[in-house]
C-alpha positions in Angstrom: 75.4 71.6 94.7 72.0 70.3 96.1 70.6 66.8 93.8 68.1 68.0 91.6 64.7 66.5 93.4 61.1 68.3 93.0 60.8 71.2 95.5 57.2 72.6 96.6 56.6 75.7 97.4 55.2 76.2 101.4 51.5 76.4 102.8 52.3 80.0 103.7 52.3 81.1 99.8 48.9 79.7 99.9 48.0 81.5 103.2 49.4 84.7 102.3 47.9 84.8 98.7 44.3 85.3 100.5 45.0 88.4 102.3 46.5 90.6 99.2 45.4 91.5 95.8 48.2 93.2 93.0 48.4 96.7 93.5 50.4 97.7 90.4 47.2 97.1 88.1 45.6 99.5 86.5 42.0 99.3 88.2 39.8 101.9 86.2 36.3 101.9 87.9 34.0 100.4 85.1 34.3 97.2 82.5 31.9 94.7 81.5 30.3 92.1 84.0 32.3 89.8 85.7 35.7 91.6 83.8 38.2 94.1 84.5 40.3 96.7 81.8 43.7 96.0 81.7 46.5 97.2 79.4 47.5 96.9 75.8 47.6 97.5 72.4 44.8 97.6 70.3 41.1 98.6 70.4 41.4 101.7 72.9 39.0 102.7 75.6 41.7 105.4 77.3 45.1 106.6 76.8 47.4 104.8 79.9 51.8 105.4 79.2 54.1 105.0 76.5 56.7 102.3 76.2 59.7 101.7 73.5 58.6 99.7 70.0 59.2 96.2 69.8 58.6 94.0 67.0 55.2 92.9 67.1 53.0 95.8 68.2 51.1 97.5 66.5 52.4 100.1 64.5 49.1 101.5 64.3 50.0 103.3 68.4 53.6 104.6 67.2 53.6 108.0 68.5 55.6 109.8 65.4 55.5 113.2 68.1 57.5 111.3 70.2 59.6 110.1 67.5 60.3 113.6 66.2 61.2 115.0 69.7 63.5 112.0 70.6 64.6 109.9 67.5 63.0 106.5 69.6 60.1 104.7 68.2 57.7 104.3 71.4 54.1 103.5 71.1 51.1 104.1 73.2 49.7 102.1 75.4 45.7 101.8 76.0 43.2 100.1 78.1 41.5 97.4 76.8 38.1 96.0 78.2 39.3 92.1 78.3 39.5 89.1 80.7 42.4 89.8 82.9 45.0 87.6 82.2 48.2 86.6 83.9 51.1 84.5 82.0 53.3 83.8 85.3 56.8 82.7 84.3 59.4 81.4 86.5 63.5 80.5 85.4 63.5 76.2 86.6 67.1 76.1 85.9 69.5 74.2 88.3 70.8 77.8 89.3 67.9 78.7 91.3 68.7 75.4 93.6 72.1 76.2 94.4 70.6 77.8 97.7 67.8 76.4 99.6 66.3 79.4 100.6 66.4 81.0 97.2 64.4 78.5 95.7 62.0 78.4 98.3 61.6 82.3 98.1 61.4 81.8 93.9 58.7 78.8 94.4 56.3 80.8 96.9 56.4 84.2 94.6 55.3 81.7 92.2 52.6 80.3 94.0 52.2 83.6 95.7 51.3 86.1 92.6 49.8 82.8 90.8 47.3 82.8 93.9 46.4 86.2 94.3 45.6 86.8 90.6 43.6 83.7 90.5 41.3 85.1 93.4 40.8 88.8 91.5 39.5 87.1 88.6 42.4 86.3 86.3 43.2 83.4 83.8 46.3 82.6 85.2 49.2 80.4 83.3 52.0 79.2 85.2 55.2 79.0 82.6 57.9 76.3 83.8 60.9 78.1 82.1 63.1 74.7 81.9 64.7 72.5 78.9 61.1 72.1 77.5 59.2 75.2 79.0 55.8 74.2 79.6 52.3 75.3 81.4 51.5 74.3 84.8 47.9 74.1 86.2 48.3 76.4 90.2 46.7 73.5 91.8 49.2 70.8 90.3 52.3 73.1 90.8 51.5 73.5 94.1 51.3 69.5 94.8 54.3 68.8 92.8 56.4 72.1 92.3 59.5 71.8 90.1 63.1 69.7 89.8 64.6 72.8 88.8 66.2 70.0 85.9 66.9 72.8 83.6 70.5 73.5 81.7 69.9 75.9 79.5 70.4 80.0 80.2 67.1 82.1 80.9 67.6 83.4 77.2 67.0 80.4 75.4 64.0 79.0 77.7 61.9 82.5 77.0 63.0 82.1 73.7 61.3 78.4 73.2 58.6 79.9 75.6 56.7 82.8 73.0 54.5 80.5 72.1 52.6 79.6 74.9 52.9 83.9 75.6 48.7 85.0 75.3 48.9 88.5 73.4 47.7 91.5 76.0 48.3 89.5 79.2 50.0 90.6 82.2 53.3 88.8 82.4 55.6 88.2 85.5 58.9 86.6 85.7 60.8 85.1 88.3 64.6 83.8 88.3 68.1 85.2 89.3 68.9 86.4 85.8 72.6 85.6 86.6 72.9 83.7 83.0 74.1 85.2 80.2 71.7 87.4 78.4 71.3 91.0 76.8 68.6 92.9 79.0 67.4 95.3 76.4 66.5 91.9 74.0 65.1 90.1 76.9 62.5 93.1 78.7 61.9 94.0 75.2 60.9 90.7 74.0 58.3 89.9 76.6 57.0 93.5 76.4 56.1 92.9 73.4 52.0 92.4 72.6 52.0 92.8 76.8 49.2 94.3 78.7 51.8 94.8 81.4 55.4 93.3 82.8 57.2 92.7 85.9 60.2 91.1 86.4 61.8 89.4 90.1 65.3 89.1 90.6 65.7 86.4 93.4 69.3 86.4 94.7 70.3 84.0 97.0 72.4 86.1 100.1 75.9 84.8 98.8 74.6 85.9 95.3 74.2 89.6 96.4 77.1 89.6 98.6 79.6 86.8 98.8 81.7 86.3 100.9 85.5 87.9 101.1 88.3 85.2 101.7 86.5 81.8 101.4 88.0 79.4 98.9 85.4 77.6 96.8 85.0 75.2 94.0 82.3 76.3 91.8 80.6 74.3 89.3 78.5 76.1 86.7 74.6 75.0 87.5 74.1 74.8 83.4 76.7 72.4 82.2 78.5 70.9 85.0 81.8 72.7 84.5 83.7 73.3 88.3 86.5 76.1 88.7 88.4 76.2 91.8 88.8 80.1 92.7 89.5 82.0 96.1 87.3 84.7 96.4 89.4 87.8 97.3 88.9 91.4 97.7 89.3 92.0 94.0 87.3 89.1 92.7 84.4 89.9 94.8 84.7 93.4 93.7 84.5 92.7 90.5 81.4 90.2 90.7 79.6 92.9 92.7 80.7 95.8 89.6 79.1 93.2 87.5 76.1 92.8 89.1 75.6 96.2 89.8 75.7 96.7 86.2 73.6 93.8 85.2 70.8 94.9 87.7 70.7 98.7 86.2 70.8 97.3 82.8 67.6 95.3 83.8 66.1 98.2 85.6 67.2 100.7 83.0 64.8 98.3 80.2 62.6 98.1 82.1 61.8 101.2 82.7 61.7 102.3 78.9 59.8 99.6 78.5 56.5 100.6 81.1 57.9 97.8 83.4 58.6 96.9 87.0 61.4 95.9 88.6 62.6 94.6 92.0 65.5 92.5 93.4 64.7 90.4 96.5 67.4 88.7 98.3 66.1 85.0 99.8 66.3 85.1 104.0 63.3 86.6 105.3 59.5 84.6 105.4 57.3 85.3 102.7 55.5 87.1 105.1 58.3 89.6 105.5 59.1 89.9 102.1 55.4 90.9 100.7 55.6 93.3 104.3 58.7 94.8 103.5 59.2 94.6 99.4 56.2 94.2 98.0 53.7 95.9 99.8 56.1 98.6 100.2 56.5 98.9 96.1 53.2 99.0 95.8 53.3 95.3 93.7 50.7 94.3 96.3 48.1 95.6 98.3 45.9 94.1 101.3 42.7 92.6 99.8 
């Protein structure tokens, strides 16, 4: 697999960030000066969704009529006149690198989202998700992007990362989500005390559909550990069953949990992606 050497996301994340704006936040048409309402629990201005209890919200929004007609503890979710905030999260494990294009396409959403929140007013925080998770200024993870150093699973880093997590903000994660993890304690966990959540599954093309016949020797991206295998028929089949069900498990939570979301395979420009996937999703919007 590729050395582990810092990897900067392109000029065109830069470029592109100026001529979109998100398009999957609430925009309700007054707030004070200079701020914008987003989502979450606490004071409320006006009634916005419902998504399922975690621990840490308020049990103040439970709705017990919800409760009674479906057993599930869900709470309400309201607008808040605050700052918008955006806590931008992306997985700097050595997985992401085994692919060139899928860390590119992983390091410009980054830069990407980062950039266009920045220029609609938000407090953004970029979250390295590595060993040590740790906060990034935009301008300086631009200039010096990421070694993608990291060894342990996407469950552990978001663990060690709650604390640097602002209550109420927008949240946005990026990685391939292939590690061991259980989705409904992951999407639940950074739903929790949100203002909103999205999450990015960035495959590499071998990732979503490798290839039948080919005789490899993989070595896990974690801990070094390298398995000779032939990928038949069967084993492919199987590795696509398990993916399937790993992606509706992800999509399934996040659903329940008022969340978005979407699966981009690495290939296309940037361009073409926030043409094609983004802008079709309604995640972005020209601006």
């Amino acid at each position: 697999m590729p050395e582990t050497s810092a990897r900067r996301p392109s000029q065109d994340s830069v470029a592109e960030a100026t001529l979109w704006k998100l398009g999957w936040v609430p925009s309700p048409p007054h707030g004070r000066a200079g701020d914008a309402l987003t989502r979450g629990t606490g004071s409320s201005i006006e009634f916005q969704d419902h998504r399922v209890y975690a621990p840490g919200d308020d049990v103040r929004h439970l709705d017990w009529r919800a409760y009674a007609r479906t057993g599930e503890l869900t709470v309400k979710l309201y607008s808040q006149e605050l700052l918008p905030r955006l806590d931008l999260l992306f997985d700097a494990s050595r997985s992401m690198t085994v692919d060139d294009a899928k860390v590119g396409t992983a390091l410009d959403l980054t830069s990407f989202f980062a950039g266009i929140a920045t220029r609609q007013g938000f407090a953004v925080r970029v979250i390295e998700l590595g060993d040590a998770p740790r906060v990034r200024e935009l301008d300086e993870f631009r200039e010096n992007g990421s070694e993608f150093a990291g060894r342990l699973p996407l469950s552990s880093t978001l663990e060690q990362a709650t604390g640097l997590l602002r209550p109420g903000t927008l949240r946005l994660l990026i990685g391939d989500f292939l590690s061991p993890h259980d989705p409904a304690q992951l999407v639940r966990g950074l739903a929790a005390r949100a203002g909103g959540l999205a999450l990015f599954q960035v495959l590499s093309r071998d990732d979503a559909a490798p290839p039948v016949g080919v005789a490899f020797r993989l070595q896990d991206a974690e801990t070094g550990e390298a398995r000779e295998i032939v990928l038949g028929q069967a084993v492919v089949d199987d590795y696509l069953d398990r993916l399937k069900r790993l992606t509706g498990a992800l999509e399934t939570e996040c659903r329940r949990a008022a969340a978005r979301f979407t699966r981009v395979v690495s290939g296309p420009s940037l361009r073409e992606l926030t043409r094609d996937v983004l802008a079709r999703e309604g995640l972005v919007v020209p601006g």
